[in-house]
C-alpha positions in Angstrom: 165.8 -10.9 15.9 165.3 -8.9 19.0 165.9 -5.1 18.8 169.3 -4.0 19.2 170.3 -0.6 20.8 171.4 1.9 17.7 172.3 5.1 18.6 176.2 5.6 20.0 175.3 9.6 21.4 172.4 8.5 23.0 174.2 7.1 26.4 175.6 10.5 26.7 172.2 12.1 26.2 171.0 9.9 28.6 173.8 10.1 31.5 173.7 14.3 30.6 169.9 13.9 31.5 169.8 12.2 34.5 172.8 14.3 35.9 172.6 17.4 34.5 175.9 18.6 36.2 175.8 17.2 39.6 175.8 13.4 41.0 172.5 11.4 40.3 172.5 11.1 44.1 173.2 14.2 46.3 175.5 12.0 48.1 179.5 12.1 48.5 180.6 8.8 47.3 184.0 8.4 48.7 181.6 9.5 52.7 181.1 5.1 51.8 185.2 4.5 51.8 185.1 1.8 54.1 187.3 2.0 57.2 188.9 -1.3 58.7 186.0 -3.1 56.3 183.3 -1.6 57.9 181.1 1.8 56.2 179.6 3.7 58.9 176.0 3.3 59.5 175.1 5.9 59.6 176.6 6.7 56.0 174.5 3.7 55.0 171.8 5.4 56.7 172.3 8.6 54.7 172.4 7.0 51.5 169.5 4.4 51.6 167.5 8.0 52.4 169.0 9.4 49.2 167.9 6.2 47.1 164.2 6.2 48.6 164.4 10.3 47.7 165.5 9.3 44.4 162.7 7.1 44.0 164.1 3.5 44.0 161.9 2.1 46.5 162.5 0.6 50.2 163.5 -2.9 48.7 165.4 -1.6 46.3 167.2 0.8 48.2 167.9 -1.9 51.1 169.0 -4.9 48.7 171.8 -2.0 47.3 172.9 -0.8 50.8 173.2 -4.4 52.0 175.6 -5.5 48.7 177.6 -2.5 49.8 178.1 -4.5 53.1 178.8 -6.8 51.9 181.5 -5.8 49.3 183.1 -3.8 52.3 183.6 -6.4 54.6 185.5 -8.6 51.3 187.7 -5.6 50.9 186.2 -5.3 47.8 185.7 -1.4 48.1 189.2 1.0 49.0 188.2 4.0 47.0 185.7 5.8 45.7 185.9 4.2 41.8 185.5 0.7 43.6 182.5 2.1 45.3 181.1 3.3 42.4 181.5 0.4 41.0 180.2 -1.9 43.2 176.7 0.4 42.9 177.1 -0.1 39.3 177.2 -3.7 39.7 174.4 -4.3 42.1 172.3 -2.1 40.1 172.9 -4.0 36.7 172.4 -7.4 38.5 169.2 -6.0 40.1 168.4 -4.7 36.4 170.0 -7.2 34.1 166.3 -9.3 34.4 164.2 -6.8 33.0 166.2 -6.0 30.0 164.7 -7.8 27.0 164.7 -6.1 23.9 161.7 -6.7 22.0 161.7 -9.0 19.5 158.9 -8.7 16.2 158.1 -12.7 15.4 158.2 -12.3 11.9 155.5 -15.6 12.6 152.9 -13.1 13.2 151.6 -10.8 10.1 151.0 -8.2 11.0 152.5 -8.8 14.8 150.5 -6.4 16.6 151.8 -4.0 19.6 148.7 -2.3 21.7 150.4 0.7 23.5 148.8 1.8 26.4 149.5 4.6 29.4 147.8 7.8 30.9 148.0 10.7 28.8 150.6 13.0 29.1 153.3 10.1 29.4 154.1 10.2 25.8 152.4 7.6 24.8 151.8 8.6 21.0 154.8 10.4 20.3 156.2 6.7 21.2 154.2 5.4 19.4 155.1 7.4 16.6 159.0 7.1 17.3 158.3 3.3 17.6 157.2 3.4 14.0 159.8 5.2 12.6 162.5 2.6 14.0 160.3 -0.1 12.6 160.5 1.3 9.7 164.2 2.0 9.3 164.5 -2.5 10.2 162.9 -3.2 6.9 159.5 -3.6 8.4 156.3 -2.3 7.0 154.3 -0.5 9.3 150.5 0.4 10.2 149.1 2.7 12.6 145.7 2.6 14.4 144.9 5.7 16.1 142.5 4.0 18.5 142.8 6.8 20.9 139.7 8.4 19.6 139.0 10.3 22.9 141.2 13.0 21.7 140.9 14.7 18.5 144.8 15.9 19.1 146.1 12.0 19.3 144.4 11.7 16.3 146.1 14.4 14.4 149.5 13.4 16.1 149.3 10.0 14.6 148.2 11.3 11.4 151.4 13.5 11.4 153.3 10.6 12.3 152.1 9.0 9.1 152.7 11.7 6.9 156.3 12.4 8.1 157.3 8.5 8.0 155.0 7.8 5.1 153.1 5.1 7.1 149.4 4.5 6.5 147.3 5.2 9.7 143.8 3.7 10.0 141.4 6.4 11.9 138.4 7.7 12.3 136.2 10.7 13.7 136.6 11.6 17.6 134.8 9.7 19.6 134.2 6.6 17.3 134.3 3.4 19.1 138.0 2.4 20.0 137.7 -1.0 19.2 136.2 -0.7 15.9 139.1 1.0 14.9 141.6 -1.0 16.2 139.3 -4.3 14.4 139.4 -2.0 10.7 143.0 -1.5 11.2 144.1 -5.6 12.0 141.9 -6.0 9.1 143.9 -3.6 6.7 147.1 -4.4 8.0 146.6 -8.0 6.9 144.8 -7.3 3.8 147.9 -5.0 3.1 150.6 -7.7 4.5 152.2 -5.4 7.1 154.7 -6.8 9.2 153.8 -4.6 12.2 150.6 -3.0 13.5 151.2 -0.5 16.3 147.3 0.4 18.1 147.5 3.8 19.9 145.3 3.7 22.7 143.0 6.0 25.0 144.8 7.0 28.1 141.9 8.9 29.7 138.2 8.4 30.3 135.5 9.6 32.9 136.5 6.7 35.2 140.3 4.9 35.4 137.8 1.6 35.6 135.9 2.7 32.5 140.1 3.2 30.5 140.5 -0.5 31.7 137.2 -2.1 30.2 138.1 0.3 27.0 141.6 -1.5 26.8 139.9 -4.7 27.1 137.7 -4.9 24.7 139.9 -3.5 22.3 142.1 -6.7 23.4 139.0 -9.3 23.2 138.5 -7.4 19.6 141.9 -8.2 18.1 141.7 -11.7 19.6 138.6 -12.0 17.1 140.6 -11.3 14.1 143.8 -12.9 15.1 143.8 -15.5 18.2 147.1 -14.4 19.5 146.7 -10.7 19.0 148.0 -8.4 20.2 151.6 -9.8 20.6 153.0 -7.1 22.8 151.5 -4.6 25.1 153.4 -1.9 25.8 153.0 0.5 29.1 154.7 4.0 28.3 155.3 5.6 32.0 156.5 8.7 32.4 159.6 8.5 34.6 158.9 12.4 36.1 155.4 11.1 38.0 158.2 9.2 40.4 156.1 6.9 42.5 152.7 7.1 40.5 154.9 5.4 37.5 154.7 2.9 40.0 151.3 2.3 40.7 150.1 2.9 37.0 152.4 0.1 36.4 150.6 -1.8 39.3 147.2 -0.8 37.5 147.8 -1.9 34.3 149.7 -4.6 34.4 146.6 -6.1 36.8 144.0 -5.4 34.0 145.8 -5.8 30.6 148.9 -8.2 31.5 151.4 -5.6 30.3 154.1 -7.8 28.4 156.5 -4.6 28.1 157.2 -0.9 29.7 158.9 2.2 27.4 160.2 4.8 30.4 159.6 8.3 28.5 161.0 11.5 30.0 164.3 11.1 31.3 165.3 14.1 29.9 163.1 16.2 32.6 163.4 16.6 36.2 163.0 12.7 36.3 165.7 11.1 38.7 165.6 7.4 37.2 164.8 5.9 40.1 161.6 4.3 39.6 162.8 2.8 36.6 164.3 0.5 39.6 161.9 0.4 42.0 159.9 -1.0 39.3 161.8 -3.5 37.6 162.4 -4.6 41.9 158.7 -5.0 42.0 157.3 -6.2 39.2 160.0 -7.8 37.1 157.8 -6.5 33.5 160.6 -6.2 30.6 161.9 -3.0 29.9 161.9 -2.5 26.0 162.4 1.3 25.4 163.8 4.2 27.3 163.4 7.7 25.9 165.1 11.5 26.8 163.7 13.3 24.3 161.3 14.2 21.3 162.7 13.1 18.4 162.7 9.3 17.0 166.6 9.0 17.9 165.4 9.5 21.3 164.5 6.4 22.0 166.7 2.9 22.5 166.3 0.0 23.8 166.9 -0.2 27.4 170.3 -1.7 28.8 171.2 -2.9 32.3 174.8 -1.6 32.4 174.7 1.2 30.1 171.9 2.4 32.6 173.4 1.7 35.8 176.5 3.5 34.8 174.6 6.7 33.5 172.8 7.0 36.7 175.9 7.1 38.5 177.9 9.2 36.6 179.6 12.7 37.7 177.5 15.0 34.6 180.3 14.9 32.5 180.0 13.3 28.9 182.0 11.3 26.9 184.3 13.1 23.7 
């Protein structure tokens, strides 16, 4: 069964986060009350530059400007609630394709999930969190700290283990990336784990030389299991703004990303290259995160999204 969102408080985390006391856009809403059916221009002008600011991305930003104009001229829009909801609603429908909740095929023992990103994205704390809600389904869980660049990543995943009581395959820093992530498939199915989650390097001298790394470690796990690994996941940072974007670009180019966890929207992270990049690229969604603790990640949904991005700060009782 695909994943299924869990947590009731954390659409309030996340509209809190992405507001933080003021509109998502710095943009007066009811400015876009049309007048005879028509918005002004140059209102529409004003706010497609407030969506590019926010990071959504020209296309983006024009396809949600043009469905305003087009809801004005039905009559669709005589206040400022039908406004917002008409940006709700073009938002959703431009994000509705992207949300697909991951789903473990219980067909695949262990069903491995290679989790990739720069550093500094969160990439093993998600990795971690991804465990510990693996864990609370019933699954049982390995980890492969294959991120063997960095002695830290190392201990973070071994902390990981120790706090959910998961096993974690590792070795010393610098070992060979692939071996570990070839011991750890090995283990995992020797041990009849349901999932196997491969933490990988998000740094090395060249970005061409991270690529090659991934690969391999890819062409590895083929070896042991043909159809391995079942999922790649890209962790982005949603703070970096636009270079989300283009690590999205790189990755997805060289590993065939099959799914994207947006980390950070807690920070000073405006949400909106979540959209530009669902826009572009169309890559499933699986995860969002605000925070650092396991709860502070859920699966990603269209709606719930759309409406916390345009929310007023204020939280639900």
């Amino acid at each position: 069964m695909p994943d299924k969102p869990r947590n009731p408080g954390f659409f309030n985390r996340l509209r809190t986060s992405l507001n933080r006391g003021r509109s998502w856009l710095a943009f007066d809403f009811a400015r876009l009350a049309p007048n005879r059916g028509r918005i002004e221009e140059a209102v529409l002008e004003e706010l497609e530059t407030e969506l590019l600011l926010a990071d959504v991305g020209v296309d983006a930003s024009r396809e949600i400007v043009e469905t305003l104009k087009q809801d004005a001229k039905r009559g669709k829009l005589t206040d400022t609630d039908n406004v917002r909801a008409s940006l709700v609603n073009s938002l959703t429908a431009m994000l509705a394709p992207v949300e697909a909740p991951l789903e473990i095929d219980r067909t695949h023992k262990p069903f491995v999930i290679l989790v990739t990103g720069i550093n500094g994205t969160g990439k093993t704390t998600t990795t971690g969190k991804l465990a510990a809600r693996f864990k609370r389904d019933g699954h049982k869980v390995m980890l492969a700290a294959a991120d063997t660049f960095r002695a830290a990543a190392i201990d973070q995943l071994k902390a990981w283990g120790q706090r959910l009581d998961v096993p974690v395959i590792a070795q010393k820093p610098d070992s060979d990336p692939a071996a570990v992530a070839f011991d750890a498939l090995e283990a995992a199915r020797a041990r009849r784990c349901d999932v196997l989650l491969v933490d990988t390097a998000g740094r090395l001298h060249t970005q061409s030389g991270l690529m090659d790394e991934l690969k391999k470690i890819r062409r590895v796990l083929g070896k042991v299991d043909a159809g391995a690994p079942h999922e790649t996941l890209l962790v982005l940072d949603a703070g970096t703004g636009q270079n989300a974007l283009v690590q999205a670009g790189q990755f997805h180019d060289a590993v065939d990303v099959s799914g994207l966890v947006i980390t950070k929207l807690d920070g000073t992270a405006k949400g909106g290259v979540l959209i530009a990049i669902a826009n572009r690229f169309g890559i499933p969604i699986r995860y969002i995160g605000v925070g650092e603790s396991a709860d502070d990640l859920d699966v990603f949904n269209a709606h719930d999204f759309a409406s916390a991005i345009l929310a007023t700060g204020e939280t639900d009782e």
